[in-house]
C-alpha positions as CSV (number, residue, x, y, z in Angstrom):
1,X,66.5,-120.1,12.9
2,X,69.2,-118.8,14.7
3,X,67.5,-116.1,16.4
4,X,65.0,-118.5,17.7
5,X,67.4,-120.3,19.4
6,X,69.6,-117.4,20.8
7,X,65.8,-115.9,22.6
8,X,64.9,-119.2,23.8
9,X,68.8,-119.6,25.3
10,X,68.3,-116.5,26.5
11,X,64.9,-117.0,28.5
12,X,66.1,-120.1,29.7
13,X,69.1,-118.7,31.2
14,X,67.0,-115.7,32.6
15,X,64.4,-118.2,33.9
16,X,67.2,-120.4,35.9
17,X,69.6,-117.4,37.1
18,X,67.5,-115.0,38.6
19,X,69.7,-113.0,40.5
20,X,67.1,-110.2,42.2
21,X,64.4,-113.4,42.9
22,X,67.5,-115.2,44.2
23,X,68.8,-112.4,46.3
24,X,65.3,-111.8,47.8
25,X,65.3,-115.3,49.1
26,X,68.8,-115.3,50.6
27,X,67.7,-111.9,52.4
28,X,64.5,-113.3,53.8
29,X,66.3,-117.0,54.8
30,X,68.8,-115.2,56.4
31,X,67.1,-111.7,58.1
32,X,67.8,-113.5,61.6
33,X,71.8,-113.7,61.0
34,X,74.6,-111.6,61.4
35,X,76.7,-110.0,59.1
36,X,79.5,-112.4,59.7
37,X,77.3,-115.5,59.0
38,X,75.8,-114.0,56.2
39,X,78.8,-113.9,55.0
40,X,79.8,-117.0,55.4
41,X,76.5,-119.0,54.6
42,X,77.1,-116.6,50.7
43,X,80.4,-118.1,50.4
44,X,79.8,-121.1,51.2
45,X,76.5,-120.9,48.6
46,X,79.2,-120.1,45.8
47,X,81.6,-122.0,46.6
48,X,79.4,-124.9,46.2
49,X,78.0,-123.6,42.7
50,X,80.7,-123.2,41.9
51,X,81.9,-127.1,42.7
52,X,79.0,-128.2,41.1
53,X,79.2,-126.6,37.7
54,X,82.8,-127.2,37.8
55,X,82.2,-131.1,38.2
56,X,79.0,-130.7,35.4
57,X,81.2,-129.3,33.2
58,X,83.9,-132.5,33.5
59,X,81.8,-134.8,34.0
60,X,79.7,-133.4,30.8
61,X,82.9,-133.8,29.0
62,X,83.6,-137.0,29.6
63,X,80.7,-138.5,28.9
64,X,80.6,-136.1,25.2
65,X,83.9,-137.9,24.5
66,X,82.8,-141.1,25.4
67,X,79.5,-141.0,23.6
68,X,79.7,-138.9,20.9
69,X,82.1,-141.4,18.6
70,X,79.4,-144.4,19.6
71,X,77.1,-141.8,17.9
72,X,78.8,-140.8,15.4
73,X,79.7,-144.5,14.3
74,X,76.2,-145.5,14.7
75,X,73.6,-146.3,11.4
76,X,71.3,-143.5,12.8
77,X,73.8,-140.9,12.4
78,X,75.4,-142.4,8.7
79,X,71.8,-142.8,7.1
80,X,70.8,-139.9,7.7
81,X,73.0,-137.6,5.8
């Protein structure tokens, strides 16, 4: 059981971060550019990812805390035990 689910994590993380695939595609988008604004179109890329995962990850816990004791206090969740 567990095993299943630590091979699918796995293949879903390796479908979604692809870093050769990924860095193919930022060499071919950016082949006419300079070093510089290679440079700076890469950092800007993480920077952003990095914002956006940052802000998932709040904004996911948030929501978990505002949701989870609904869920938990719900019949679904007290029957079912």
């Amino acid at each position: 059981m567990i095993t299943e689910y630590i091979y699918g994590a796995a293949a879903t993380l390796l479908v979604v971060v692809d870093p050769i695939f990924t860095s193919a595609i930022f060499l071919g988008l950016t082949n006419q550019m300079t070093a510089k604004q290679k440079r700076e179109v890469a950092l800007r890329a993480v920077t952003i990812g990095f914002c956006v995962l940052l802000a998932s990850g709040i904004g996911g816990a948030k929501l978990l805390t505002a949701v989870l004791p609904r869920l938990c206090s719900s019949s679904i969740w007290r029957n079912s035990g």
